[in-house]
VMD Tcl script that draws the C-alpha trace (Angstrom):
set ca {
  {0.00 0.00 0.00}
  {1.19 3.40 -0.80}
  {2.39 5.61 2.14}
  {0.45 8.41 1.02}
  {-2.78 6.50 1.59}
  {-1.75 4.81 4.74}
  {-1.52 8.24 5.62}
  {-4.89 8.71 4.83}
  {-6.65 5.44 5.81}
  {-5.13 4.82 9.43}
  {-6.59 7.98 11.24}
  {-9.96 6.31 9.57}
  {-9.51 2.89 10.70}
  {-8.81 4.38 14.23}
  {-12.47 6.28 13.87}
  {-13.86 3.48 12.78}
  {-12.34 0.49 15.22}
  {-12.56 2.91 17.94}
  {-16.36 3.95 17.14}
  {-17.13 -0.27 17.07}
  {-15.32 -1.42 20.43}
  {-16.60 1.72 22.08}
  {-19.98 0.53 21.06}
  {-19.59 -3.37 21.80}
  {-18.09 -2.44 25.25}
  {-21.46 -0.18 25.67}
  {-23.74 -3.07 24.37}
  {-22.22 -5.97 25.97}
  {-20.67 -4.94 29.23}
  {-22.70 -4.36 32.16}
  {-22.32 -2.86 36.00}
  {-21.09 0.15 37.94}
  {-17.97 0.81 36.57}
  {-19.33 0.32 32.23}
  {-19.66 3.88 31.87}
  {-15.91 4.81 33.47}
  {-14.56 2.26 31.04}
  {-16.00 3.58 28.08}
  {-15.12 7.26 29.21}
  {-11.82 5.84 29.45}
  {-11.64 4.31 26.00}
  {-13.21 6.96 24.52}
  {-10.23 9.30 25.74}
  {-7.47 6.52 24.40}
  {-9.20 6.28 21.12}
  {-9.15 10.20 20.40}
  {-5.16 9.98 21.94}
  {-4.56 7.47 19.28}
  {-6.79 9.08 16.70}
  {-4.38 12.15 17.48}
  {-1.12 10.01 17.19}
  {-2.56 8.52 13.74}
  {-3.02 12.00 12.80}
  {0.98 12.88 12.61}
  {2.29 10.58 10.01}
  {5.85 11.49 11.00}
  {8.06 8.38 11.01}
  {10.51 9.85 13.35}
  {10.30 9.67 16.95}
  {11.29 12.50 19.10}
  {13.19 12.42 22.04}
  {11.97 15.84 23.89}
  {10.83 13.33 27.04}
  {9.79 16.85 29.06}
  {7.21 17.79 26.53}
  {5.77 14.14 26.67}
  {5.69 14.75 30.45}
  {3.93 17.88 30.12}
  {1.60 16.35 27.59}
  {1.38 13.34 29.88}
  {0.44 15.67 32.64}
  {-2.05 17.64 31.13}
  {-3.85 14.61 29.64}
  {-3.82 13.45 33.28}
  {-5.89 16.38 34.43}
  {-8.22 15.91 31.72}
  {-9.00 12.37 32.63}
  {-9.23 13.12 36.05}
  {-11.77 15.98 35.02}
  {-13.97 13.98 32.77}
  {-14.45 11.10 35.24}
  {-15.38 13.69 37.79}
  {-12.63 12.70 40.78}
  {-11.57 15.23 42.90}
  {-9.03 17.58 41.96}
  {-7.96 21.12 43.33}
  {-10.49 23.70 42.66}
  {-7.37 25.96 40.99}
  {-7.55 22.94 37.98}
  {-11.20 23.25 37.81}
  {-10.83 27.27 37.60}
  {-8.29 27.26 35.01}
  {-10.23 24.76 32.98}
  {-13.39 26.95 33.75}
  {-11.34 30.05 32.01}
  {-9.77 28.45 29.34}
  {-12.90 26.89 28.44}
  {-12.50 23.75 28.47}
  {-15.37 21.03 29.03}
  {-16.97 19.06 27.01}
  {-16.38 19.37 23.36}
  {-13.26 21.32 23.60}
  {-11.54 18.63 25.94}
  {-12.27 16.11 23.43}
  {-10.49 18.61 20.89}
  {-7.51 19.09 22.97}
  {-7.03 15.32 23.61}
  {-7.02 14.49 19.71}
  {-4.42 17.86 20.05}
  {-2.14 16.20 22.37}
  {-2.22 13.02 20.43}
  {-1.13 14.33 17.40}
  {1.64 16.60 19.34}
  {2.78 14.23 21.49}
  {5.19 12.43 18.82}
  {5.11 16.00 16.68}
}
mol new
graphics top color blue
foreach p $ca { graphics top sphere $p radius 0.5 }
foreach p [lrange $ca 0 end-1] q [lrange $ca 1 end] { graphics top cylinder $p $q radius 0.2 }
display resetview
């Protein structure tokens, strides 16, 4: 297969894969802790969606902006599974705007930088 359309199919396979385990783990898992799982998979699929995204072969050494992307991507997990956190997080993610839709955003973001 050609390079150029790996390039182009593997961010599309991760949509798709990730869209169909997300749902099966939905459908076919049950109890407490269903919907934490598949907040958590839903997180690691737009991570890898975002790592898909840079096609660069090359791996980067810079292992203090990977911990600063680790550490930011912690926050955000911690913040969409709603576990307690200092209320200086929760302000700064107030003002910055991001919930919902613009977390999801960032995460693909710091997928795709993390290996940038």
């Amino acid at each position: 297969m050609n390079n150029r359309y790996q390039h182009f199919l593997l961010p599309l396979g991760v949509i798709i894969g990730g869209g169909w385990l997300v749902r099966l783990c939905d459908s076919w898992l049950e109890g407490r802790w269903v919907a934490t799982l598949v907040s958590l998979l839903i997180l690691a699929v737009q991570f890898i969606f975002g790592l898909r995204l840079n096609g660069h072969k090359k791996r980067n050494d810079a292992w203090f902006k990977k911990l600063i992307i680790s550490f930011v991507l912690l926050i955000l997990v911690l913040s969409k599974l709603n576990i307690v956190m200092p209320s200086i997080i929760a302000t700064i993610l107030y003002w910055l705007a991001l919930d919902g839709f613009a977390q999801s955003l960032l995460v693909v973001y710091l997928g795709w930088l993390f290996f940038d």
